[in-house]
C-alpha positions in Angstrom: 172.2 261.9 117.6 168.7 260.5 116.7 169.8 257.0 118.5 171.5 258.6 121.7 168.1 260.4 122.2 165.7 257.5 121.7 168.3 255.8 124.1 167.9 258.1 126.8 164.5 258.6 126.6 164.3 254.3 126.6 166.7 254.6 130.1 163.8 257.4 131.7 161.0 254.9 131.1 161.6 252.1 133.8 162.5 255.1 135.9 158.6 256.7 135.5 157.2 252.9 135.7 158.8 252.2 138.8 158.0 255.5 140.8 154.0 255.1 139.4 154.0 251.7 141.1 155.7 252.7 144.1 153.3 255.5 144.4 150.3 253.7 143.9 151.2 250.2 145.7 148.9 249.0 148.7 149.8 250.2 152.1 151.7 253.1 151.0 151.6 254.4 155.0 154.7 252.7 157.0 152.9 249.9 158.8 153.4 251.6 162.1 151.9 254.3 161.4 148.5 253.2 159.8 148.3 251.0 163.2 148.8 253.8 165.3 145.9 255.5 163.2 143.7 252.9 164.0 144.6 252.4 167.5 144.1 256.2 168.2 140.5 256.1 166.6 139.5 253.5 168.3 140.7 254.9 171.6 139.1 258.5 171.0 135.7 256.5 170.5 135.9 254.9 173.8 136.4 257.7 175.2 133.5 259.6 174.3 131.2 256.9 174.3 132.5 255.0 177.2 130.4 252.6 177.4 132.6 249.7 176.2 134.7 249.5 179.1 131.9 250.9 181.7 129.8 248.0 180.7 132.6 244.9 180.8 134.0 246.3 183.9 130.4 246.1 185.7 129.9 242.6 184.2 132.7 241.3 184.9 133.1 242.5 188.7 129.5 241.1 189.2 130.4 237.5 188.0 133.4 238.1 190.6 131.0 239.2 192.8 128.0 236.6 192.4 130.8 233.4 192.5 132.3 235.0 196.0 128.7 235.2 197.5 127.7 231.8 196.5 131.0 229.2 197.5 132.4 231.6 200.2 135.5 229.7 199.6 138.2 229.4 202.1 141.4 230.6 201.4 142.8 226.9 200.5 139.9 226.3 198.0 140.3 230.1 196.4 143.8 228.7 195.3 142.5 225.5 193.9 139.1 226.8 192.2 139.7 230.6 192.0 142.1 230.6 188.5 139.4 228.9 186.6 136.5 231.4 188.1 138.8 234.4 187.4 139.4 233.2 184.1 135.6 232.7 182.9 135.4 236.7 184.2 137.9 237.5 181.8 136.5 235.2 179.3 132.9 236.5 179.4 134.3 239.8 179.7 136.3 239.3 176.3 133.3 238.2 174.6 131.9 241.0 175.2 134.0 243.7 174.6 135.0 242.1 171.2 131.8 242.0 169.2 131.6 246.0 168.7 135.4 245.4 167.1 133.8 245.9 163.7 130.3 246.0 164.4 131.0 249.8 165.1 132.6 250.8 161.4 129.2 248.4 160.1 127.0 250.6 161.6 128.5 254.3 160.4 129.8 252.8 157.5 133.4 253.8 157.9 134.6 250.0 157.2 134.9 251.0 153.0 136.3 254.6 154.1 139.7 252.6 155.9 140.0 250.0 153.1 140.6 253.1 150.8 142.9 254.8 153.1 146.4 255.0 152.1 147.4 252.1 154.9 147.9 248.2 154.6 145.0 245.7 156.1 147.2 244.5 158.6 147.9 247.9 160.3 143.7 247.9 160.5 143.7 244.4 161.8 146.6 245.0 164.7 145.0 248.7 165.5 141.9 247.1 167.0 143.7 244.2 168.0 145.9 246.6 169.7 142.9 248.4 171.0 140.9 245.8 172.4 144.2 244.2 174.2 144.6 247.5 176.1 140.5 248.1 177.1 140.7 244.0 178.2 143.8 244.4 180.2 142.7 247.8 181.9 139.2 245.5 182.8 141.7 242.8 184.1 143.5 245.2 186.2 140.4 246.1 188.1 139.2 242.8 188.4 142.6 241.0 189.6 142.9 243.0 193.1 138.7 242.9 193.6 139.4 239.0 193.1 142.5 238.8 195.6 140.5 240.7 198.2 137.4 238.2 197.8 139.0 235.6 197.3 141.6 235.9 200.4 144.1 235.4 197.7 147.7 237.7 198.3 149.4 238.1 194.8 151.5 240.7 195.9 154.6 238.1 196.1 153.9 236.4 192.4 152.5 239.9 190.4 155.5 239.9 188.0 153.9 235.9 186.9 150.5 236.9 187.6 151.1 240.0 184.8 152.8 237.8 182.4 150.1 235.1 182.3 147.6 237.7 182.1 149.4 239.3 178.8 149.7 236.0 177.2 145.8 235.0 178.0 144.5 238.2 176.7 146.6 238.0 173.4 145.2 234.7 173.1 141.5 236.2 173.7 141.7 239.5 171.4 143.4 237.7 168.3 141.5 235.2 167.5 138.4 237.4 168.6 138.7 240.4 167.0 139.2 238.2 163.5 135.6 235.9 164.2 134.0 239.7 164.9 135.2 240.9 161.3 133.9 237.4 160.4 130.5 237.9 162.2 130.1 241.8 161.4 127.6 240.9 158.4 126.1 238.0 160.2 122.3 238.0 161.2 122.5 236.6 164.5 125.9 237.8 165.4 125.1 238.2 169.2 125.1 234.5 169.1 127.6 233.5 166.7 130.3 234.7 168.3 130.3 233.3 171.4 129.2 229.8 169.7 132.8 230.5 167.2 135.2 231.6 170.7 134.2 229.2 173.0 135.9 226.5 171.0 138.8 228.6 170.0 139.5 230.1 173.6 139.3 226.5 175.6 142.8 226.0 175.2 143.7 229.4 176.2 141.5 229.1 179.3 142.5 225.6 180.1 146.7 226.9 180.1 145.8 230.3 181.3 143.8 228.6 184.7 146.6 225.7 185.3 149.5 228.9 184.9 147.4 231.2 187.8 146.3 227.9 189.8 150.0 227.1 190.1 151.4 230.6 190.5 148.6 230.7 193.6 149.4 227.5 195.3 151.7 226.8 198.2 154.3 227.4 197.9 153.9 229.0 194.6 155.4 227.2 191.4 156.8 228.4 188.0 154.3 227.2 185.4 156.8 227.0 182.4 154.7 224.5 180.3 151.5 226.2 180.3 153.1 229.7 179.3 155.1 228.3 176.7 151.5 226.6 175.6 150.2 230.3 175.6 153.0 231.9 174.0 152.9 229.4 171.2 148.8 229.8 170.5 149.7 233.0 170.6 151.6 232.8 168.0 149.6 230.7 165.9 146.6 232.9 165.8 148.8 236.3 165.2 150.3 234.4 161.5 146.7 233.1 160.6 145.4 236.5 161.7 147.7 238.4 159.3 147.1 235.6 156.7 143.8 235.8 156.9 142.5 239.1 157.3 143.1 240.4 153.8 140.7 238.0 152.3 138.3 238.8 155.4 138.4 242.3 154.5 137.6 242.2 150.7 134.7 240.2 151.1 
Protein backbone atom coordinates (compact mmCIF):
# COMPACT_ATOMS: atom_id res chain seq x y z
CA UNK A 1 0.00 0.00 0.00
CA UNK A 2 2.90 2.26 1.31
CA UNK A 3 4.75 1.64 -2.27
CA UNK A 4 1.59 2.27 -4.60
CA UNK A 5 1.27 5.61 -2.73
CA UNK A 6 4.86 6.84 -2.84
CA UNK A 7 4.42 5.71 -6.64
CA UNK A 8 1.70 7.83 -7.34
CA UNK A 9 2.66 10.65 -5.63
CA UNK A 10 6.36 10.01 -7.75
CA UNK A 11 3.91 9.93 -11.24
CA UNK A 12 2.16 13.69 -9.89
CA UNK A 13 5.62 15.24 -9.63
CA UNK A 14 6.86 15.74 -13.37
CA UNK A 15 3.23 16.62 -13.83
CA UNK A 16 3.60 19.88 -11.17
CA UNK A 17 7.20 20.53 -12.73
CA UNK A 18 6.08 20.74 -16.10
CA UNK A 19 2.91 23.03 -15.62
CA UNK A 20 5.40 25.49 -13.21
CA UNK A 21 7.67 25.80 -16.22
CA UNK A 22 5.00 26.18 -18.72
CA UNK A 23 3.56 28.82 -16.62
CA UNK A 24 6.50 30.74 -15.91
CA UNK A 25 8.42 30.36 -19.40
CA UNK A 26 9.29 33.62 -21.48
CA UNK A 27 6.78 34.92 -23.88
CA UNK A 28 3.86 33.25 -22.29
CA UNK A 29 1.41 35.65 -24.66
CA UNK A 30 0.88 33.87 -28.24
CA UNK A 31 3.40 35.85 -30.40
CA UNK A 32 0.56 37.45 -32.30
CA UNK A 33 -0.88 38.81 -29.77
CA UNK A 34 2.02 40.55 -27.77
CA UNK A 35 2.75 42.16 -31.43
CA UNK A 36 -0.54 43.35 -31.78
CA UNK A 37 -0.04 44.91 -28.20
CA UNK A 38 2.71 46.71 -29.27
CA UNK A 39 1.52 47.78 -32.58
CA UNK A 40 -1.72 49.27 -31.02
CA UNK A 41 0.40 51.34 -28.44
CA UNK A 42 2.38 52.63 -30.72
CA UNK A 43 -0.39 53.57 -32.97
CA UNK A 44 -2.60 55.22 -30.06
CA UNK A 45 0.58 57.45 -29.36
CA UNK A 46 0.78 58.77 -32.82
CA UNK A 47 -2.35 59.58 -32.66
CA UNK A 48 -2.50 61.80 -29.85
CA UNK A 49 0.73 63.29 -30.32
CA UNK A 50 0.85 63.46 -34.11
CA UNK A 51 3.66 64.80 -34.62
CA UNK A 52 5.62 61.87 -35.98
CA UNK A 53 3.94 61.59 -39.16
CA UNK A 54 2.94 65.58 -39.44
CA UNK A 55 6.55 66.29 -39.26
CA UNK A 56 8.06 63.51 -42.04
CA UNK A 57 5.21 64.19 -44.25
CA UNK A 58 6.17 68.08 -44.35
CA UNK A 59 9.86 67.14 -44.69
CA UNK A 60 9.56 64.96 -47.00
CA UNK A 61 7.04 66.80 -49.47
CA UNK A 62 9.52 69.85 -49.12
CA UNK A 63 12.70 67.84 -50.41
CA UNK A 64 10.03 66.85 -53.32
CA UNK A 65 9.24 70.17 -53.57
CA UNK A 66 12.82 71.97 -53.33
CA UNK A 67 14.41 69.18 -56.11
CA UNK A 68 11.15 70.06 -58.56
CA UNK A 69 11.95 73.88 -58.25
CA UNK A 70 15.56 73.60 -58.78
CA UNK A 71 16.07 70.97 -62.14
CA UNK A 72 12.54 71.69 -63.61
CA UNK A 73 13.06 68.39 -65.25
CA UNK A 74 11.37 67.40 -68.42
CA UNK A 75 9.34 64.68 -68.55
CA UNK A 76 12.21 62.35 -70.19
CA UNK A 77 14.73 63.34 -67.51
CA UNK A 78 11.96 62.86 -64.53
CA UNK A 79 12.03 59.07 -65.70
CA UNK A 80 15.83 58.84 -65.75
CA UNK A 81 16.72 60.97 -62.45
CA UNK A 82 13.28 61.08 -60.61
CA UNK A 83 13.61 57.20 -58.83
CA UNK A 84 16.81 58.15 -57.22
CA UNK A 85 15.31 61.83 -55.99
CA UNK A 86 12.06 59.96 -54.79
CA UNK A 87 13.96 57.54 -53.10
CA UNK A 88 16.38 60.01 -50.95
CA UNK A 89 12.68 61.54 -49.83
CA UNK A 90 11.81 58.35 -48.51
CA UNK A 91 15.18 57.81 -47.24
CA UNK A 92 15.54 61.01 -45.30
CA UNK A 93 12.03 60.54 -44.37
CA UNK A 94 12.85 57.07 -42.78
CA UNK A 95 15.59 58.47 -40.92
CA UNK A 96 13.60 60.36 -39.40
CA UNK A 97 10.67 58.83 -38.36
CA UNK A 98 12.84 55.92 -36.89
CA UNK A 99 14.93 57.53 -34.25
CA UNK A 100 11.78 58.05 -31.76
CA UNK A 101 11.31 53.94 -32.29
CA UNK A 102 12.70 53.53 -28.74
CA UNK A 103 13.80 56.90 -27.91
CA UNK A 104 10.07 57.32 -26.74
CA UNK A 105 9.90 54.18 -24.05
CA UNK A 106 13.75 55.93 -22.95
CA UNK A 107 12.27 58.93 -22.13
CA UNK A 108 8.95 57.62 -19.93
CA UNK A 109 10.73 54.78 -18.97
CA UNK A 110 8.27 52.19 -20.12
CA UNK A 111 11.25 50.22 -22.00
CA UNK A 112 11.75 47.82 -18.36
CA UNK A 113 7.77 47.95 -17.90
CA UNK A 114 7.43 45.75 -21.62
CA UNK A 115 10.47 43.48 -20.89
CA UNK A 116 8.45 42.38 -17.83
CA UNK A 117 5.33 41.96 -19.64
CA UNK A 118 4.02 38.56 -20.15
CA UNK A 119 5.13 38.72 -24.08
CA UNK A 120 8.33 37.44 -26.12
CA UNK A 121 11.06 40.19 -27.37
CA UNK A 122 10.30 39.54 -30.73
CA UNK A 123 6.51 40.42 -30.65
CA UNK A 124 8.18 43.99 -29.12
CA UNK A 125 10.66 44.09 -31.92
CA UNK A 126 8.00 43.30 -34.99
CA UNK A 127 5.22 45.72 -33.06
CA UNK A 128 7.31 48.75 -33.85
CA UNK A 129 8.61 47.37 -36.77
CA UNK A 130 5.13 46.91 -37.71
CA UNK A 131 4.39 50.32 -36.69
CA UNK A 132 6.89 52.31 -38.33
CA UNK A 133 6.26 50.23 -41.74
CA UNK A 134 2.64 51.51 -41.65
CA UNK A 135 3.42 55.52 -40.55
CA UNK A 136 6.46 55.17 -43.59
CA UNK A 137 4.09 53.78 -46.13
CA UNK A 138 1.16 56.22 -45.25
CA UNK A 139 4.14 59.19 -45.77
CA UNK A 140 4.93 57.32 -49.13
CA UNK A 141 1.45 57.33 -50.25
CA UNK A 142 1.24 61.08 -50.05
CA UNK A 143 4.51 61.66 -51.48
CA UNK A 144 4.18 59.17 -54.59
CA UNK A 145 1.11 61.11 -56.40
CA UNK A 146 2.78 64.83 -55.25
CA UNK A 147 5.93 63.38 -57.11
CA UNK A 148 4.00 62.08 -60.38
CA UNK A 149 2.30 65.43 -60.60
CA UNK A 150 5.73 67.33 -60.30
CA UNK A 151 7.53 65.33 -61.87
CA UNK A 152 5.07 64.89 -65.14
CA UNK A 153 5.41 61.23 -64.26
CA UNK A 154 1.91 58.99 -64.96
CA UNK A 155 2.09 55.81 -62.72
CA UNK A 156 -1.36 55.06 -63.11
CA UNK A 157 -0.47 52.12 -65.75
CA UNK A 158 2.50 50.47 -63.51
CA UNK A 159 0.89 51.22 -59.64
CA UNK A 160 0.52 47.45 -58.94
CA UNK A 161 4.90 47.52 -59.51
CA UNK A 162 5.18 50.89 -58.18
CA UNK A 163 3.33 49.41 -54.74
CA UNK A 164 5.30 46.35 -54.64
CA UNK A 165 8.74 48.07 -54.89
CA UNK A 166 7.63 50.46 -52.45
CA UNK A 167 6.66 47.50 -49.85
CA UNK A 168 9.86 45.85 -50.37
CA UNK A 169 12.12 49.33 -49.95
CA UNK A 170 10.33 50.27 -46.88
CA UNK A 171 10.84 46.76 -45.16
CA UNK A 172 14.28 47.16 -46.13
CA UNK A 173 14.31 50.77 -44.40
CA UNK A 174 12.26 50.05 -41.02
CA UNK A 175 14.16 46.63 -40.25
CA UNK A 176 17.36 47.35 -40.14
CA UNK A 177 16.35 50.91 -38.66
CA UNK A 178 14.23 50.34 -36.00
CA UNK A 179 17.09 47.66 -34.62
CA UNK A 180 20.28 50.67 -34.94
CA UNK A 181 17.41 52.97 -32.95
CA UNK A 182 17.17 50.25 -30.01
CA UNK A 183 21.07 50.23 -30.59
CA UNK A 184 21.34 54.09 -30.42
CA UNK A 185 18.49 54.73 -27.62
CA UNK A 186 21.33 55.05 -24.83
CA UNK A 187 23.73 56.70 -27.07
CA UNK A 188 24.91 60.39 -26.38
CA UNK A 189 24.83 61.75 -29.69
CA UNK A 190 22.10 59.63 -31.14
CA UNK A 191 20.75 62.35 -33.56
CA UNK A 192 23.97 61.68 -35.41
CA UNK A 193 24.60 58.14 -34.97
CA UNK A 194 21.99 56.95 -36.61
CA UNK A 195 22.07 58.32 -39.72
CA UNK A 196 26.06 57.76 -39.72
CA UNK A 197 24.88 53.57 -38.85
CA UNK A 198 21.80 53.63 -41.92
CA UNK A 199 23.41 55.27 -44.54
CA UNK A 200 25.68 52.36 -45.07
CA UNK A 201 23.11 49.72 -44.36
CA UNK A 202 20.31 51.34 -46.62
CA UNK A 203 22.69 51.91 -49.86
CA UNK A 204 21.86 48.73 -51.21
CA UNK A 205 18.23 49.10 -50.57
CA UNK A 206 18.34 52.54 -52.25
CA UNK A 207 20.62 51.57 -55.09
CA UNK A 208 17.80 48.23 -56.06
CA UNK A 209 14.84 50.22 -54.90
CA UNK A 210 15.87 53.47 -57.60
CA UNK A 211 17.02 50.88 -60.63
CA UNK A 212 13.32 48.84 -59.81
CA UNK A 213 11.14 52.50 -60.07
CA UNK A 214 13.70 53.93 -62.82
CA UNK A 215 12.77 50.87 -64.95
CA UNK A 216 9.10 50.55 -64.00
CA UNK A 217 9.07 54.51 -65.24
CA UNK A 218 10.85 54.22 -68.44
CA UNK A 219 9.50 53.72 -71.96
CA UNK A 220 8.01 51.51 -72.48
CA UNK A 221 8.00 50.41 -68.87
CA UNK A 222 10.02 47.16 -67.94
CA UNK A 223 9.69 44.37 -65.31
CA UNK A 224 12.62 44.83 -62.92
CA UNK A 225 12.80 41.13 -61.69
CA UNK A 226 16.56 41.33 -60.46
CA UNK A 227 16.33 44.30 -58.42
CA UNK A 228 13.14 42.98 -56.48
CA UNK A 229 14.44 39.75 -55.98
CA UNK A 230 17.71 41.83 -54.63
CA UNK A 231 15.07 43.61 -52.18
CA UNK A 232 13.18 40.68 -51.23
CA UNK A 233 16.35 38.86 -50.34
CA UNK A 234 17.87 42.01 -47.98
CA UNK A 235 14.78 41.80 -46.74
CA UNK A 236 15.13 38.81 -45.58
CA UNK A 237 18.47 38.96 -44.28
CA UNK A 238 17.85 41.82 -41.92
CA UNK A 239 14.29 40.26 -40.59
CA UNK A 240 16.53 36.79 -39.29
CA UNK A 241 19.45 39.00 -37.88
CA UNK A 242 16.72 41.22 -36.50
CA UNK A 243 15.02 38.42 -34.50
CA UNK A 244 18.58 37.03 -33.74
CA UNK A 245 19.61 39.92 -32.46
CA UNK A 246 17.19 41.74 -30.62
CA UNK A 247 17.15 39.65 -27.55
CA UNK A 248 20.62 40.43 -26.60
CA UNK A 249 19.83 44.23 -27.74
CA UNK A 250 17.15 44.19 -25.26
CA UNK A 251 18.85 42.88 -22.11
CA UNK A 252 21.62 45.08 -22.29
Amino acid sequence: MASNSQSASDARVPSASSTSFTSSSPGSLPLLTGLWAVFAKEVRTELRTRELLVTTAVFALTIVFMFSFSFDPTSEESRRIGPGLLWIAFLFAGTLMLEPAFLREQSNDTLAALRLAPIAPTAILLGKMLANFLFLSITEALLVPVFAVFYNVSVASVLPGIILVCLLGTLGIVIPGTIFSAVTAHARMRELLLPLLLLPIFTPILIAATEATAALLSDPPEWPAMALRLLAGADIIFLTAAVFLFDSLLEE
